[in-house]
C-alpha positions in Angstrom: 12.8 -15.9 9.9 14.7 -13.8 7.3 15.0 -15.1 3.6 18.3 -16.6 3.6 20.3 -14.6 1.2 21.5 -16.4 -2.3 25.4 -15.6 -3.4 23.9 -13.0 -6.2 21.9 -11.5 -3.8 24.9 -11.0 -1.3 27.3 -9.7 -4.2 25.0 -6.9 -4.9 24.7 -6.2 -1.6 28.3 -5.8 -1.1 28.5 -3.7 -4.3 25.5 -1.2 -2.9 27.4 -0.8 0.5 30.7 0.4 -0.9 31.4 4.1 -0.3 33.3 6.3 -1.8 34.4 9.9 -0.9 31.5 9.5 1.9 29.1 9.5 -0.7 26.8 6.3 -2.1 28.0 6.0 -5.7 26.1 3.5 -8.6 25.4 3.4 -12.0 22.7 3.2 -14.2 22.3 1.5 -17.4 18.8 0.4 -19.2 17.2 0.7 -15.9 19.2 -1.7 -14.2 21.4 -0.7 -11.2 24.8 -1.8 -11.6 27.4 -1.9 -8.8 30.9 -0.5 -8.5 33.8 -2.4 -8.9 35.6 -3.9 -5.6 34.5 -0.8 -3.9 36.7 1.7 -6.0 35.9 3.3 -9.1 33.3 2.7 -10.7 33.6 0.6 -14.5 33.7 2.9 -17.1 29.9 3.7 -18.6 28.7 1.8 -21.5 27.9 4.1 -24.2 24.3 5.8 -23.5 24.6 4.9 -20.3 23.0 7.7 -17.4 26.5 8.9 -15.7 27.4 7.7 -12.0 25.3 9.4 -9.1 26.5 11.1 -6.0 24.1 10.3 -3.6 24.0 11.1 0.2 24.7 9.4 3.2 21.0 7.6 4.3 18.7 9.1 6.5 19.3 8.8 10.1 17.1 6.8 12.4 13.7 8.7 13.1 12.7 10.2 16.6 10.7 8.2 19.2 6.9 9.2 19.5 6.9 11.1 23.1 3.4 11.1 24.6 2.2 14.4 23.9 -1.6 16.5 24.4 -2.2 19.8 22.5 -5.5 21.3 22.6 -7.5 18.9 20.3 -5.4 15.9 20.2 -3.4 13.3 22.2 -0.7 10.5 21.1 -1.8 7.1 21.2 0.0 6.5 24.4 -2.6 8.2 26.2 -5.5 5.6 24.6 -3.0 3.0 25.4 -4.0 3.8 29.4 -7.5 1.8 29.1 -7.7 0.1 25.7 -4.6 -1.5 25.2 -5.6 -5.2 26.7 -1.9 -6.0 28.5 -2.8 -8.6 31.0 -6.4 -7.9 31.2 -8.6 -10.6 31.0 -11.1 -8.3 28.9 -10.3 -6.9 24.8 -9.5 -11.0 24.1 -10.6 -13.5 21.3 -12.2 -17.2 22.2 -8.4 -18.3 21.6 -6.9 -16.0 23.8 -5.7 -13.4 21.2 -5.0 -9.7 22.0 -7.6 -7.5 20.3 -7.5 -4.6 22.5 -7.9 -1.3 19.5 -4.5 0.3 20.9 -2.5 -3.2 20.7 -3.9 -4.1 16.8 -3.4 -0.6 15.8 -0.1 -0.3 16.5 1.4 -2.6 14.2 -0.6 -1.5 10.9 0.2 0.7 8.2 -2.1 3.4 9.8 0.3 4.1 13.0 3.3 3.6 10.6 1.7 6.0 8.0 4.6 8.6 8.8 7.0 6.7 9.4 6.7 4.6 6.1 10.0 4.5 4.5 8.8 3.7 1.5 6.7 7.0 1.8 9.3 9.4 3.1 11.4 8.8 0.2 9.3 9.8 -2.4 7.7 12.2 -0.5 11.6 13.7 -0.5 12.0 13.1 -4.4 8.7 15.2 -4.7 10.3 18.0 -2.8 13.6 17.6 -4.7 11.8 17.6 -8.2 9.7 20.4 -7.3 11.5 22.7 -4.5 10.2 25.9 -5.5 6.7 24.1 -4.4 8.1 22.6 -1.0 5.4 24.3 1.1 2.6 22.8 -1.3 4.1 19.4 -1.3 4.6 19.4 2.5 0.9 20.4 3.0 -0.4 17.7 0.4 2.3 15.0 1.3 1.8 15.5 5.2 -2.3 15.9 5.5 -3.3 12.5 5.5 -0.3 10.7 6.4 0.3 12.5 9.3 -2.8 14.8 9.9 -2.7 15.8 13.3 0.6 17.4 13.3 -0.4 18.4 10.0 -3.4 20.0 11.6 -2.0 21.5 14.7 1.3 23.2 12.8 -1.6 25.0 10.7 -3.3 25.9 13.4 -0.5 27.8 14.6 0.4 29.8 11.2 3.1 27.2 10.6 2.9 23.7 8.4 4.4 20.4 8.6 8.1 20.2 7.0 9.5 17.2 5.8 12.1 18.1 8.2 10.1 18.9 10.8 8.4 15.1 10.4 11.4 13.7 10.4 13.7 15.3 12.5 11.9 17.4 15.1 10.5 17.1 18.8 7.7 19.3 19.1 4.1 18.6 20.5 3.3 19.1 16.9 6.1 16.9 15.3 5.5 13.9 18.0 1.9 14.1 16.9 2.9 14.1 13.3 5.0 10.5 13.5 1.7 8.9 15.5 0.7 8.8 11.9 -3.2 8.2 11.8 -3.5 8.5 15.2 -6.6 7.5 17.5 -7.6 10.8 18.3 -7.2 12.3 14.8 -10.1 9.5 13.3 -12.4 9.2 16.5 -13.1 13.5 16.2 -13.5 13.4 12.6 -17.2 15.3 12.4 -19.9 14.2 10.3 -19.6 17.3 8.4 -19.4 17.2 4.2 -18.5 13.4 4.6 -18.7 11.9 0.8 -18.5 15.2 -0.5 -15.4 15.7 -2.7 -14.6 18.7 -0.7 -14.1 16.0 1.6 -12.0 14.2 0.0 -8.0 14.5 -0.3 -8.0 15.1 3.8 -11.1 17.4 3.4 -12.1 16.2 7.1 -13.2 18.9 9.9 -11.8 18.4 13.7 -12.9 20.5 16.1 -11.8 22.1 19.5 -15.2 20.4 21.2 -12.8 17.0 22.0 -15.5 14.9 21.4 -14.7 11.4 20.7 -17.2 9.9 18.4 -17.7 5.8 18.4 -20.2 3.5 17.2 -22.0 2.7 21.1 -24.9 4.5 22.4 -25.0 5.2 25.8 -20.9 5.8 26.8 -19.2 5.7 29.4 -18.3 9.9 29.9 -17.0 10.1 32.9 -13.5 8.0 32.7 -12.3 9.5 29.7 -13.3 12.9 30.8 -11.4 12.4 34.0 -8.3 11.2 32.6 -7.9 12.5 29.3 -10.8 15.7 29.2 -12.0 14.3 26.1 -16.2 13.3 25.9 -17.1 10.0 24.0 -20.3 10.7 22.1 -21.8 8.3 20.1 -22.3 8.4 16.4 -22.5 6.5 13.6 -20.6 8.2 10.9 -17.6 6.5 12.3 -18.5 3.4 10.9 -19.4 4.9 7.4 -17.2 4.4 4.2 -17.5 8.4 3.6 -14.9 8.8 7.4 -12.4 6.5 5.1 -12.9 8.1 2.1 -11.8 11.5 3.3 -7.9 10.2 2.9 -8.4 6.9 0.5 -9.7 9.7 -2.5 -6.6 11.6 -3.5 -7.1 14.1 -6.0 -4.3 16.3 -6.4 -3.3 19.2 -8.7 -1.6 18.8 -12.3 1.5 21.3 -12.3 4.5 21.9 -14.5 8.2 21.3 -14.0 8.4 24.0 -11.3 5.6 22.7 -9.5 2.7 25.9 -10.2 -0.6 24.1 -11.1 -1.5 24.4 -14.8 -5.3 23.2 -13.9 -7.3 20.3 -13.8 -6.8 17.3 -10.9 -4.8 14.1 -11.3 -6.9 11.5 -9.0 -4.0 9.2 -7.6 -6.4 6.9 -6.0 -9.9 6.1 -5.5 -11.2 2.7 -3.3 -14.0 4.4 -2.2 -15.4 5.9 -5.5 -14.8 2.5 -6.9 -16.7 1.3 -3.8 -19.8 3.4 -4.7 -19.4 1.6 -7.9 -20.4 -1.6 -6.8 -23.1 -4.0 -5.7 -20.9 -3.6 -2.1 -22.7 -0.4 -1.6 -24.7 -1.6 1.8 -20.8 -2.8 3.1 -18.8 -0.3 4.6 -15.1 -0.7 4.1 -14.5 -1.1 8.5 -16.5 -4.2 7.8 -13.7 -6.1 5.9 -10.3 -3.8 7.3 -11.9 -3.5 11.3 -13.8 -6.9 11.3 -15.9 -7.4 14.3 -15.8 -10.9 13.6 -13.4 -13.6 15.1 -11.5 -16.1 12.7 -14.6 -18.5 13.2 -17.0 -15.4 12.0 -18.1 -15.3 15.2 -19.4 -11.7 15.7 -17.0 -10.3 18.6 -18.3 -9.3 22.3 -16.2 -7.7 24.6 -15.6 -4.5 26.5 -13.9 -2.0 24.5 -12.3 -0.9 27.6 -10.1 -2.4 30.9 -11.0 0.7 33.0 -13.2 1.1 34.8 -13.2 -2.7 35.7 -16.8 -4.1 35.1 -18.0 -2.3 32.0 -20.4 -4.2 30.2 -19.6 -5.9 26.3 -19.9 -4.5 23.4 -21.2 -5.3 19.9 -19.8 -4.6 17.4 -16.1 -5.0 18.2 -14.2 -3.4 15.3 -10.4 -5.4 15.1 -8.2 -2.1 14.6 -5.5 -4.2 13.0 -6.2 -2.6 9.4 -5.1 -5.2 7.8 -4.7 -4.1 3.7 -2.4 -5.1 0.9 0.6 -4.0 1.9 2.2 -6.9 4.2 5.7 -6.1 2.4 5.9 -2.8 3.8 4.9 -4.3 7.6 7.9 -7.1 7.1 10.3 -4.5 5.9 9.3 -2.2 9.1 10.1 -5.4 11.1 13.7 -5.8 10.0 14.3 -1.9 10.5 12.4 -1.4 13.8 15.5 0.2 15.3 15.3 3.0 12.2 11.1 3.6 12.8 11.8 5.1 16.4 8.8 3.2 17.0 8.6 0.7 20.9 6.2 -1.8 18.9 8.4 -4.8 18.4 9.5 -6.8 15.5 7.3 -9.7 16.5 4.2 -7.5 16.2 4.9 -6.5 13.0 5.4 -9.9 11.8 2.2 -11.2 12.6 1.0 -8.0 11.3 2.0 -8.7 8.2 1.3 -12.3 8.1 -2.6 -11.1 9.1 -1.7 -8.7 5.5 -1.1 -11.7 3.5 -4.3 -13.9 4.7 -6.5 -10.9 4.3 -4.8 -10.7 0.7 -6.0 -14.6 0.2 -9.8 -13.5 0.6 -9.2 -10.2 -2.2 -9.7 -12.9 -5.6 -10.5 -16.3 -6.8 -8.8 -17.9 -10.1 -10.1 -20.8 -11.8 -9.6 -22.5 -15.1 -12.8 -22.0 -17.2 -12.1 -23.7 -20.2 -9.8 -26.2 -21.8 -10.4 -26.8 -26.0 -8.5 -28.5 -28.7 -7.4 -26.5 -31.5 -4.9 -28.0 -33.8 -1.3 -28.6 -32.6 -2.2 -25.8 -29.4 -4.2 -26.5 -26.2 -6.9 -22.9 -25.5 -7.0 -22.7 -22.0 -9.1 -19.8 -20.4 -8.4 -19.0 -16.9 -10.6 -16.5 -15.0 -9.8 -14.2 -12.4 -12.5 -13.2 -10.1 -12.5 -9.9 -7.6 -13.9 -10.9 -4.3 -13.8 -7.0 -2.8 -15.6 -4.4 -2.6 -13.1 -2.0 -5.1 -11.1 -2.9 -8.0 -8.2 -5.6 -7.2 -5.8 -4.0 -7.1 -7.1 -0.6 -5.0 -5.2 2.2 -3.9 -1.8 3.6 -4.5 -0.7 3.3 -8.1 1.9 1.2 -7.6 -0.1 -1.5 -6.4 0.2 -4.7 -9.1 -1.6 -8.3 -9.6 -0.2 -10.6 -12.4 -1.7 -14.1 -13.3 1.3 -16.6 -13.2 0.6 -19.7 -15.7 2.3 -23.3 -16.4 1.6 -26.3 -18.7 3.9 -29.0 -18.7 3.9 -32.5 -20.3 3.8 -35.6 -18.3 8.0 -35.4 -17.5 6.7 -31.7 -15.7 8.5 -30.3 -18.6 7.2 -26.6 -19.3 5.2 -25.7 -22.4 4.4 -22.5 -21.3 5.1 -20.3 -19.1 3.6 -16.5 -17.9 3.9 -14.8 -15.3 7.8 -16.0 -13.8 9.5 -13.5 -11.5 13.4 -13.3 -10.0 14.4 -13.1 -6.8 14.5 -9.5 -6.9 10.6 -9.4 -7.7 10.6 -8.7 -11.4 8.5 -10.1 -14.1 10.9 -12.2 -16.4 10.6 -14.5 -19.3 11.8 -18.1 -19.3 15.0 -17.4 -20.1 15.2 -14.7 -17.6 15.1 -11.5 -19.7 13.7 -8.7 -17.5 9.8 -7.4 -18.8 9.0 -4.2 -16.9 12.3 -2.5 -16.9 11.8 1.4 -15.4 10.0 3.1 -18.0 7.8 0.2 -19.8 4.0 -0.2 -19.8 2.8 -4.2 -20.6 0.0 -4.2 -22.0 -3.3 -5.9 -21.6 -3.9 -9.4 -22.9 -6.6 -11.1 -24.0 -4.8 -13.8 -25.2 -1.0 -15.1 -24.3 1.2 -17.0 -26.6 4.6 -17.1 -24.9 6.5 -16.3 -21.6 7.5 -12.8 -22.6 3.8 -11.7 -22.1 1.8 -11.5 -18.7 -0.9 -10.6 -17.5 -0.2 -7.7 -15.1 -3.2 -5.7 -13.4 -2.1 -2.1 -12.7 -3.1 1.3 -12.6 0.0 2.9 -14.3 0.0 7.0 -13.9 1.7 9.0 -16.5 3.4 12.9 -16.9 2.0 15.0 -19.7 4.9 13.7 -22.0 2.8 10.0 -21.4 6.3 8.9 -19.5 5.5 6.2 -16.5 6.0 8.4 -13.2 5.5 6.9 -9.9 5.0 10.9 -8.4 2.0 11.6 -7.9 2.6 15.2 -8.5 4.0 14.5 -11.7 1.2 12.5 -12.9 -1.4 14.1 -15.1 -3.1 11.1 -16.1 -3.4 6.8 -16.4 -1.7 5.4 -19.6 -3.1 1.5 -18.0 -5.8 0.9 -15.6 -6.2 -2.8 -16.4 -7.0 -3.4 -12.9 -10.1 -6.1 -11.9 -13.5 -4.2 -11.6 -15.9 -5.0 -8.5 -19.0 -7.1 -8.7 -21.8 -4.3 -10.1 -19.2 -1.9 -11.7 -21.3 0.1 -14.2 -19.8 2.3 -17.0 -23.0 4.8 -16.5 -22.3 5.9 -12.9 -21.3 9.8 -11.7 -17.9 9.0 -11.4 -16.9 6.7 -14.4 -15.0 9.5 -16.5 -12.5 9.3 -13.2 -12.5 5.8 -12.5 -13.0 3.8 -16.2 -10.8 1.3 -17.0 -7.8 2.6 -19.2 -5.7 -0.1 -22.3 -7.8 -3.1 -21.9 -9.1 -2.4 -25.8 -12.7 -3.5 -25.6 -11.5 -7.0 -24.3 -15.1 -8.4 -24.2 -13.8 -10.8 -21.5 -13.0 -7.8 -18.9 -16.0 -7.3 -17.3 -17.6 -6.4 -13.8 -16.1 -8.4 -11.0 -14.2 -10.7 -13.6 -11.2 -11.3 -16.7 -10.4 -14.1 -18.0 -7.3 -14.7 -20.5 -6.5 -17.2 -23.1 -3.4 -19.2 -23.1 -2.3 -21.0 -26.2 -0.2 -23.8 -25.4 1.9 -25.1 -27.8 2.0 -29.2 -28.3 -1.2 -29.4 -27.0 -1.5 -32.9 -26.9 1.2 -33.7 -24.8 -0.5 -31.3 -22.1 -0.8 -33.3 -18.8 -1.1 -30.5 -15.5 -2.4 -26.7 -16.1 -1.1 -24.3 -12.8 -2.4 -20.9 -12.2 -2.2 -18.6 -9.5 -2.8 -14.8 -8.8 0.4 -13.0 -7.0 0.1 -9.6 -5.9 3.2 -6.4 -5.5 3.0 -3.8 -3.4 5.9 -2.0 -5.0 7.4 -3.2 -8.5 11.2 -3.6 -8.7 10.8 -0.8 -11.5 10.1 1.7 -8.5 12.9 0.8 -7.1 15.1 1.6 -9.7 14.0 4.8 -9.7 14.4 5.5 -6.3 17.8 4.1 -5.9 19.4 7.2 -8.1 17.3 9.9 -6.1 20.0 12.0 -4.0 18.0 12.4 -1.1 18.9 10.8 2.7 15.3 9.4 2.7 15.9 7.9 -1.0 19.3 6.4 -0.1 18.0 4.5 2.7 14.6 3.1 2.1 17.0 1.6 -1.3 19.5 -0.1 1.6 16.4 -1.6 3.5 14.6 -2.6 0.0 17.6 -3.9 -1.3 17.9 -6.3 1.9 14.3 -6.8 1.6 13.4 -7.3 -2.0 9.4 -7.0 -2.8 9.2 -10.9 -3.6 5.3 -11.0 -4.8 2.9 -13.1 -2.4 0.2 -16.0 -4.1 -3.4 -15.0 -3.3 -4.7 -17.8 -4.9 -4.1 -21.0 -6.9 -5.4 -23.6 -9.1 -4.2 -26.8 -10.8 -5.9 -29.2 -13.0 -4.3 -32.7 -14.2 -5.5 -33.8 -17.6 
């Protein structure tokens, strides 16, 4: 059910959706969006304050998917013809759940890669920063969130616009909204895989339309018949390198205009992280494509419903995906109309309730220690990263923050850490916003008072050290604070990419683990300790940025966020009575 709205929540709201001149107008003060004034002019600007912004009408509702072939690739429709389970009694769990590939695929960030709202509007800031370097951007922006129209436009002497992506019907531009589509993974060949030429969308398709899987001894003839593609098996599909091709994202450093001044920014890196761990013998389809049930019962079915009869198969990879990002699935659910996309609201939902209990296996917290000293109470909580990479992975704006209480025996607070609003962000106890748009919080070893958390974050920086959530603005981390996997060694290849950035020789921050002091004041009146790990896909501070960028794209991923504001979700918890 949709969070209930509070009355601040709805007053901002009305003061977003007022229009004027058929343009969006707010105002921006210390980071902070303000509203206009009973839909007329705006309030005069406090002095310093950035001047009102004109920004666009938002971006109209994206295109349907029409099915669509070309000469290497086919929508998902196609593969929706024998793996999508429907009423089959085959492509089921032992309680009854759809698992079919094409009906868990559907609903995860992979099929929604290009139609990620969230995506599209900074991929249009990059192009409105930068326009003398559209066609770069588009190539960059496009090849791994949309690869096969990426892919097939090139083929053609063309390339993937942002307009095209959004707006247009072509073979190539239906294929392009698929997002990571089947037939784009499955004919990845084993060619360079793990190779940093491979890396950054690096991967080879050829015109062969061979369908590699992880089963010897295919079925040909069916999908030849219907579709003319050859299923060969191979077991490079299953490999960590086939990921890594698109989660390693090196890009180039360039100036204002866009022209590359040398040297690579790498934006994100799960799988060289992954090398750096004792998870080396764990591919990553083995936590995000489980072929394990919710009882960790390995998985036996047929992977197909036609031709009737085909014999199980082991293992049985769970397309659904399922990452960090269950914000993005829920905010997709309330805008399904806008995606273009026939998967329903429902789907999504559970999608992005599967998100959040994937999330609830990424870290353990515990409280290691509780000692006397003086008037104060030391308590040293620990934060442990379960996964195979560090916690959190990926895109940059990614955040974890350790939230921490101690109250007296009337439940009274001590102190407090780690408190957020109802819009998302990080605020003391008296409600004073920490991580305005601009500001870096630090590392802590030890916390005194509820002005300073614990926030675990890779935080990418311009050459000027500013905070920039562009990745083509970035030139390096000022904070990569972020939890390090089990085995994480300061001696392998790739450690002058990945280190760890601001945690200033913290002898507690170590592979796999952190722990943090808390000095509570009064100690002796101390009667319950709380602590719990909450994880952000997208910090309020984002946001703020995004809601003065005068692009369609901009203007309406800020309506659906403002609707839908990134609340943080608990991973995990622990409480201790004294």
């Amino acid at each position: 059910m949709p969070r209930r709205k509070s009355a601040k929540q709805q007053s901002i709201k009305h003061q977003y959706d007022c229009k004027y001149d058929d343009k969006y107008k707010i105002l921006v003060f210390a980071g902070i969006v303000m509203g206009l004034s009973a839909c007329g002019e705006t309030e005069p600007a406090p002095v310093g304050a950035t001047p009102p912004v004109n920004l666009p009408p938002p971006m109209d509702p994206l295109p349907p998917t029409d099915p669509t072939e070309t000469d290497r690739f086919a929508t998902s429709n196609y593969c929706n013809q024998c793996h999508l389970a429907g009423d089959a009694a085959v492509m089921h769990d032992a309680a009854g759940e759809d698992i079919s590939p094409a009906y868990l695929w559907r609903s995860s960030m992979m099929a929604f890669a290009a139609r990620d709202p969230y995506y599209l509007a900074v991929f249009s800031e990059e192009i409105l920063r930068r326009p003398d370097a559209q066609a770069d951007i588009e190539a960059i922006c496009t090849r791994c969130h949309a690869p096969a129209g990426s892919l097939e436009h090139e083929q053609t002497g063309g390339r993937l616009s942002f307009e095209s992506l959004t707006t247009g019907t072509s073979p190539e531009d239906n294929l392009a909204r698929d997002g990571i589509t089947c037939s784009l993974c499955h004919q990845i060949q084993d060619i360079g895989l793990g190779k940093t030429s491979s890396f950054a969308g690096g991967f080879t398709v050829g015109f062969e339309r061979q369908m590699f899987g992880p089963h010897q001894g295919p079925a040909v003839n069916p999908m030849q018949f219907f579709l003319n593609y050859t299923p060969v098996y191979s077991d490079h599909i299953a490999s960590s390198e086939i990921c890594a091709t698109c989660h390693t994202v090196i890009v180039p450093i360039t100036d204002a205009s866009g022209a590359p001044t040398g040297g690579d920014f790498l934006e994100q890196a799960p799988y060289l992280e992954w090398l750096n761990s004792d998870y080396g013998g764990v591919p990553c389809q083995a936590c995000h494509t489980p072929a394990r049930d919710e009882n960790d019962v390995p998985i036996t079915s047929p992977i197909s419903k036609y031709p009737e009869g085909l014999g199980t198969r082991q293992p049985f990879g769970k397309h659904g995906f399922s990452g960090g990002n269950s914000y993005m699935l829920g905010l997709l659910a309330e805008n399904i109309e806008w995606t273009g996309s026939n998967v329903s609201a429902a789907e999504l939902e559970t999608a992005a309730d599967r998100g959040e209990e994937h999330l609830r296996s990424a870290a353990e917290i515990a409280i290691a220690g509780v000692t006397p000293e003086g008037d104060h109470l030391l308590v040293d909580v620990e934060i442990t990263n379960k996964t195979g990479h560090k916690f959190p992975t990926g895109y940059p704006s990614r955040r974890a923050f350790i939230q921490f209480r101690a109250e007296d025996q009337n439940g009274n607070a001590l102190l407090e850490s780690g408190l957020f609003n109802e819009m998302g962000a990080l605020v003391d106890a008296a409600g004073k916003r920490l991580d305005p748009l601009g500001s870096v919080l630090p590392h802590h070893d030890v916390i005194t008072s509820s002005a300073e958390v614990q926030v675990y974050e890779a935080v990418a920086a311009d050459a000027n050290g500013k905070p920039t959530h562009l990745a083509l603005e970035a030139t390096h981390f000022v904070k990569d604070n972020r939890v390090l996997p089990s085995g994480f060694s300061d001696s392998h290849a790739w450690i002058d990419w990945i280190a760890p950035k601001g945690v200033g020789g913290d002898p507690s921050f170590t592979a796999s683990s952190d722990r943090i002091t808390y000095r509570v004041p009064s100690g002796g009146m101390v009667r319950r300790i709380e602590a719990k790990i909450f994880y952000q896909s997208i910090p309020p501070s984002t946001l703020d940025a995004l809601s003065v960028v005068p692009t369609p794209a901009a203007v309406r991923f800020s309506q659906m966020a403002r609707a839908k504001s990134p609340l943080p979700v608990q991973v995990a918890s622990i409480a201790l009575d004294l």
